[in-house]
C-alpha positions in Angstrom: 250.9 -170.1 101.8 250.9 -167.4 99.6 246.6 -167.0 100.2 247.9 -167.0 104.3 250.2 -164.3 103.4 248.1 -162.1 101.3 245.4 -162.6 103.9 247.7 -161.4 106.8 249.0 -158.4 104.7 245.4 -157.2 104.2 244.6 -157.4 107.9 247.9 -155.4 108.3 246.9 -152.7 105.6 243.6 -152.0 106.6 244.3 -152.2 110.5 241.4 -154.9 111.5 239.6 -154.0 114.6 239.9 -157.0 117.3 238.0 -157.1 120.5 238.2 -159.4 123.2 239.5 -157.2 125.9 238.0 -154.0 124.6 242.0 -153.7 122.7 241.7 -153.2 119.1 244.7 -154.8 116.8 246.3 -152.1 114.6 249.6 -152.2 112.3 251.5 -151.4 109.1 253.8 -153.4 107.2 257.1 -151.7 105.5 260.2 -153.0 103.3 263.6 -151.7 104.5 267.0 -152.1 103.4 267.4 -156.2 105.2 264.2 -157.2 104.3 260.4 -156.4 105.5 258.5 -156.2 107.9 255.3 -155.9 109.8 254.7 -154.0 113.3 251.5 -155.2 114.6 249.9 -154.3 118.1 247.2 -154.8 120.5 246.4 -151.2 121.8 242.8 -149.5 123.5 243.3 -145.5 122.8 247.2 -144.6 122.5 248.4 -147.3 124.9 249.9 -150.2 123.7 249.4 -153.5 125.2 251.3 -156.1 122.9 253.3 -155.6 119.8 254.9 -157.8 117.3 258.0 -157.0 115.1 258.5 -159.8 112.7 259.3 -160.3 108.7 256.4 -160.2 106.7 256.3 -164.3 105.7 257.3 -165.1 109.8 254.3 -163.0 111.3 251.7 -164.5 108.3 253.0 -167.9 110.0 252.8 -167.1 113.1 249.6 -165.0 114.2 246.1 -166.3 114.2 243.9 -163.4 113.8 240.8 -164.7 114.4 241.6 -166.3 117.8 244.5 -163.6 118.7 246.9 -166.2 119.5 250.5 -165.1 118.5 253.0 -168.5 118.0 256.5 -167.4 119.3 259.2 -169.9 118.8 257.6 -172.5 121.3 255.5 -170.1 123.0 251.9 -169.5 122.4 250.4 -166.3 123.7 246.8 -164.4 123.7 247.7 -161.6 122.1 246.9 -158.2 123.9 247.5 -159.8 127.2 251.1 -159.5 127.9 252.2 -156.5 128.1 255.3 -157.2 126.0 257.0 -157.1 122.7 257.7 -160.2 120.5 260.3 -159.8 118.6 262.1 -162.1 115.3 265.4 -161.4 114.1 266.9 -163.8 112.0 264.2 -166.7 113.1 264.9 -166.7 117.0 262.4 -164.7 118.6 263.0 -162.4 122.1 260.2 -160.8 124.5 261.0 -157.7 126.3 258.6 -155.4 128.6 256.5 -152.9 127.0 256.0 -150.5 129.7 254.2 -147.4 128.7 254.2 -147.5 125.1 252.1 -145.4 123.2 251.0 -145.2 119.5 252.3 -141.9 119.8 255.5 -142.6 120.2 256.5 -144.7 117.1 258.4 -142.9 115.2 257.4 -142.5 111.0 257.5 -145.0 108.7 259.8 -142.9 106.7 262.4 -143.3 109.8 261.8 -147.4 110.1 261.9 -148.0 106.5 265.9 -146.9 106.5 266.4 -149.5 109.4 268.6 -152.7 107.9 267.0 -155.3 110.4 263.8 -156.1 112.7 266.3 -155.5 115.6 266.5 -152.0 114.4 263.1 -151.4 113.8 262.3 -152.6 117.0 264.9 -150.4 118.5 263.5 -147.9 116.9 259.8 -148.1 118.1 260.7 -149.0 121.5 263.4 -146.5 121.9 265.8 -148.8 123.6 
């Protein structure tokens, strides 16, 4: 578990390039007052296509880089599909539309990393 972890943390770090629909996968991982927490996202230029929000441990567990197949709950996606968000607070994950997000957009790190939940980051970054 902890070689999974340390494995998805370095992919988050160093913002792995994936292409399977000409999207790369990009993201940063932060702690915050509740916890931690990693922002991952499937994007081509500034748009983004997917995004995950998730404690560190929960998105380690739950996204298969190689493959881009993201486990939520009971639902497994191809990641830079969807045009949505996938979201876990507390272990109960919740989808919501993307619509025109853009990279651009998130606000800094220095703002998220006061946020005391996921729910607030995610708030946050999609301004809602």
């Amino acid at each position: 578990m902890a070689l999974l972890l340390a494995a998805a943390l370095v992919a988050v770090v160093i913002g792995v390039a994936m292409d399977s629909r000409h999207h790369q996968c990009s993201g940063f991982s932060f702690a915050h007052p509740g916890g931690d927490c990693v922002v991952w996202y499937a994007r081509d230029g500034d748009r983004i296509f997917d995004l995950v929000i998730a404690p560190r441990s929960t998105f380690a567990s739950c996204y298969q880089a190689a493959h881009l197949r993201l486990m939520a709950g009971d639902t497994e996606v191809a990641f830079g599909s969807t045009h949505r968000a996938y979201i876990c607070e507390g272990g109960a994950w919740r989808t919501v539309p993307l619509g025109e997000l853009r990279e651009s957009a998130f606000p800094p790190v220095t703002v998220l990393e006061r946020c005391g939940s996921t729910a607030e980051v995610a708030r946050q970054i999609l301004a809602r």
